[in-house]
TORTORVEX-415915 format. One line per field, with one value per atom (N, C-alpha, C): chain; atom name; x, y, z. Coordinates in nm, 4 decimals. Example, Ala and Ser with C-alpha at 12.3 -4.5 7.8 and 13.67 -1.06 7.14 Angstrom:
// TORTORVEX-415915
unit: A;A;A;A;A;A
site: N;CA;C;N;CA;C
east: 1.3190;1.2300;1.3200;1.2850;1.3670;1.2900
north: -0.5690;-0.4500;-0.3300;-0.2250;-0.1060;0.0030
up: 0.7800;0.7800;0.7800;0.7080;0.7140;0.7870
***
This chain:
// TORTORVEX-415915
unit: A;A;A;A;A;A;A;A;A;A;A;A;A;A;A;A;A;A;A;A;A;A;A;A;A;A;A;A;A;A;A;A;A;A;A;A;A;A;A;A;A;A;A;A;A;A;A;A;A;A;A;A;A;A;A;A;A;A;A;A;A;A;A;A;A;A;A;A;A;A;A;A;A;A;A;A;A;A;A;A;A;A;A;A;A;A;A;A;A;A;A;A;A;A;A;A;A;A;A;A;A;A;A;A;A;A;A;A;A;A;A;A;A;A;A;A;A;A;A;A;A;A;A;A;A;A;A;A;A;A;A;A;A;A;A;A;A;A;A;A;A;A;A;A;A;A;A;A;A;A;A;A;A;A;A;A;A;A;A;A;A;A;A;A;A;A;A;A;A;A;A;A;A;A;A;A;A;A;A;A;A;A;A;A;A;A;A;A;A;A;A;A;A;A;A;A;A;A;A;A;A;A;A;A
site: N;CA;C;N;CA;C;N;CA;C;N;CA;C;N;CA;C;N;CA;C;N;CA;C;N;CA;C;N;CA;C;N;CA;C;N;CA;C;N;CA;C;N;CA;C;N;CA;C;N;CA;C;N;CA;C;N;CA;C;N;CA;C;N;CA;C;N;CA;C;N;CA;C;N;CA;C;N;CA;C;N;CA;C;N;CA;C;N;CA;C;N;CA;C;N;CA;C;N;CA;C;N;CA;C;N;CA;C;N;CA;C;N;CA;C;N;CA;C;N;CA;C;N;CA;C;N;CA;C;N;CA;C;N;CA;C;N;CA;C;N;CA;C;N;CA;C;N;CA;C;N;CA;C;N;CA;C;N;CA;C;N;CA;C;N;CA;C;N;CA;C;N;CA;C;N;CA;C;N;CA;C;N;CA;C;N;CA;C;N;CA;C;N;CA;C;N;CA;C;N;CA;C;N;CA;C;N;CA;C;N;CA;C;N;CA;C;N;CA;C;N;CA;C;N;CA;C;N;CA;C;N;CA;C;N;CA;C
east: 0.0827;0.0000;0.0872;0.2122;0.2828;0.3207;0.3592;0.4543;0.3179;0.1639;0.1199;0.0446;0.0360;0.0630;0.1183;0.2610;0.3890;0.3447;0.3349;0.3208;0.1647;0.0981;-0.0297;-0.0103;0.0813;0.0982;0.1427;0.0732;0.0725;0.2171;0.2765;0.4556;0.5146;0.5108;0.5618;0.5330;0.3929;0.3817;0.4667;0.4422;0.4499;0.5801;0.6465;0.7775;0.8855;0.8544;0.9562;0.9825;0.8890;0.8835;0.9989;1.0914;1.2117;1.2353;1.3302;1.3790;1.3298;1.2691;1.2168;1.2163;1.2132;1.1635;1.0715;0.9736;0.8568;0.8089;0.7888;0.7466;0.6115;0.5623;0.4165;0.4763;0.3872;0.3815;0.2470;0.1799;0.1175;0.1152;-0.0041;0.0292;-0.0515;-0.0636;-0.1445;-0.1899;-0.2432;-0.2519;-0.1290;-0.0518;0.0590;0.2136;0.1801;0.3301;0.2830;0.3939;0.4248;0.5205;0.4512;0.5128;0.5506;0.6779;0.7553;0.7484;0.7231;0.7736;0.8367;0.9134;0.9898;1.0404;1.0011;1.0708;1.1193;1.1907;1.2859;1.2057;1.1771;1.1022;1.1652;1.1949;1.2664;1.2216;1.1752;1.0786;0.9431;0.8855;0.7432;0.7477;0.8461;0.8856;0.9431;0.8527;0.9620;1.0806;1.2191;1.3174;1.3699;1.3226;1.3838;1.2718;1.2770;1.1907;1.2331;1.1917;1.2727;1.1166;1.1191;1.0448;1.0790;1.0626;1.1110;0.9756;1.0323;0.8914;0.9744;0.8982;0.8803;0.8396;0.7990;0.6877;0.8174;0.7819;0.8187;0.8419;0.8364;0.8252;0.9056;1.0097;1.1167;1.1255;1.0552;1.0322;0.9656;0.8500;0.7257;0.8444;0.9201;0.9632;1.0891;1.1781;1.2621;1.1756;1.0910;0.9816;0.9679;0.8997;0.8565;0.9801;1.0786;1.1881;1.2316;1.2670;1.2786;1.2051;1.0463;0.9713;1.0298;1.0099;1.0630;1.1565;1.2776;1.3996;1.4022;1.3297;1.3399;1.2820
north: -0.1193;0.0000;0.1259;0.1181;0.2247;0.2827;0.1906;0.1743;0.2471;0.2063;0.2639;0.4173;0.4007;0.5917;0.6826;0.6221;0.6799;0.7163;0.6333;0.6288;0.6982;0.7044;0.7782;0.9596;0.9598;1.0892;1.1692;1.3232;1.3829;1.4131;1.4238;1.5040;1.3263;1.2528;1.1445;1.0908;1.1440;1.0699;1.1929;1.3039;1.4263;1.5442;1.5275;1.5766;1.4907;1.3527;1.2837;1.1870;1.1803;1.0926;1.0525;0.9287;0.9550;0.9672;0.9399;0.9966;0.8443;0.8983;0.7849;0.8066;0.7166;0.7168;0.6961;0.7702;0.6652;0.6931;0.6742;0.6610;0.6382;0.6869;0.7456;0.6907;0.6114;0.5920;0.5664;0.6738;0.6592;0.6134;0.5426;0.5012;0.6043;0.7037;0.7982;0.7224;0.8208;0.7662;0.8001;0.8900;0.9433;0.9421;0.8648;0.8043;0.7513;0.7219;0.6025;0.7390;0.8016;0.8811;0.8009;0.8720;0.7816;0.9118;0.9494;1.0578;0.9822;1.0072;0.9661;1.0873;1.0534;1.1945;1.1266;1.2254;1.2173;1.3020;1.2219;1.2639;1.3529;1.4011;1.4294;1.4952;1.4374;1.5175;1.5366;1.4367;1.5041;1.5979;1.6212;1.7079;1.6821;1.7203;1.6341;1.7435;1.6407;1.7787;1.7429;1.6177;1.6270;1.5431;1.6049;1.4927;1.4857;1.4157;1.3783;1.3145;1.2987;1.2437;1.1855;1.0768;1.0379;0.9170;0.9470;0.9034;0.8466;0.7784;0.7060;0.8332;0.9776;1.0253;1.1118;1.0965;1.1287;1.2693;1.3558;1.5049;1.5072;1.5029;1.4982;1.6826;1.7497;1.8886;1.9067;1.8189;1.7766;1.7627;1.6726;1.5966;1.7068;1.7717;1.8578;1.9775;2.0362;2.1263;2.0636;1.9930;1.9383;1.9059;1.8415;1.8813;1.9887;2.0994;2.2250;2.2711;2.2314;2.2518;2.1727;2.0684;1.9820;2.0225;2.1150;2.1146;2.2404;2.3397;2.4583;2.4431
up: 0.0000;0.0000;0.0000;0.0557;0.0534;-0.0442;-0.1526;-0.2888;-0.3201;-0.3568;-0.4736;-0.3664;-0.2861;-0.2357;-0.2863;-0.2858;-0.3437;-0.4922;-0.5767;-0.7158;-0.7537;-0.6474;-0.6614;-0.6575;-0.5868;-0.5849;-0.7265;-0.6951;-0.8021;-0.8556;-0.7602;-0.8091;-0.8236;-0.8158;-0.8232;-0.9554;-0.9998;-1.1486;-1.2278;-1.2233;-1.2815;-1.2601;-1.1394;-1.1101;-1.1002;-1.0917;-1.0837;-1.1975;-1.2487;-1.4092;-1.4763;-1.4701;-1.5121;-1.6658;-1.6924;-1.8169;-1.9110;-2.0510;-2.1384;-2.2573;-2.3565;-2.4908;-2.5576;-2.6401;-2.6758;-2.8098;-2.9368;-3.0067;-3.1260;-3.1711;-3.2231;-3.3828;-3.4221;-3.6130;-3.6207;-3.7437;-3.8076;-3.9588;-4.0056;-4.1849;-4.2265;-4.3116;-4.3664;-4.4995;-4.6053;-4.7498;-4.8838;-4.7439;-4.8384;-4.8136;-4.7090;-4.6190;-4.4398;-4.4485;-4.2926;-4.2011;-4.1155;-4.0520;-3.8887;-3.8711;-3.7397;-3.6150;-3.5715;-3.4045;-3.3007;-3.2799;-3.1582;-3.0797;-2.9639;-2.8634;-2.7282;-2.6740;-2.5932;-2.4627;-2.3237;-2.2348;-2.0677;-2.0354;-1.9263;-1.8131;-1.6932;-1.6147;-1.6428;-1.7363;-1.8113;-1.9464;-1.9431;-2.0380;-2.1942;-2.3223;-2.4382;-2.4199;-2.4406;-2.4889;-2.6175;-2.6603;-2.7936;-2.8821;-3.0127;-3.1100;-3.2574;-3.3102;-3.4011;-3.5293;-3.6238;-3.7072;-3.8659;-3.8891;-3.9627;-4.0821;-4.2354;-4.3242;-4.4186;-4.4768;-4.6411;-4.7168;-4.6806;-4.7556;-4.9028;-5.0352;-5.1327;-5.1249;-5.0451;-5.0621;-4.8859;-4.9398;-4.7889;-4.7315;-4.8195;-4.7123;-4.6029;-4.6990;-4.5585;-4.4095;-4.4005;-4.3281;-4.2778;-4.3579;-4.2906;-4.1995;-4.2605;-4.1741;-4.0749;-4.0419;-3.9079;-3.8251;-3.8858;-3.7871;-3.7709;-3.8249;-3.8280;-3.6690;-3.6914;-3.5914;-3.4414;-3.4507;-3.3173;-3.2823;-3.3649;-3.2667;-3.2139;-3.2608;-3.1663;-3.0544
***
């Protein structure tokens, strides 16, 4: 009972959250899009995205976006 107290708590899910990876792919009708981000504290600090999609601007933009 102690352990899930602990883990019930709000700063415990949310201030203490350790550091993770996790990953998002969708199939569209016009490519296979990949997101992966980088989690720290609750926080993304990094992301990254990566496609099959034929029009690789699509794909530099959005990183463009994620890394600022």
């Amino acid at each position: 009972m102690k352990i899930y107290k602990e883990s019930a708590d709000w700063d415990w899910r949310f201030g203490q959250t350790p550091e993770f990876k996790n990953s998002f792919e969708k199939k569209f009708a016009w490519a296979l899009v990949d997101f992966m981000f980088d989690v720290e504290q609750g926080v993304i600090v990094n992301g990254r995205c990566f496609s099959d999609c034929l029009i690789p601007g699509y794909i530099d933009a959005i990183n463009e976006i994620l890394l600022t």
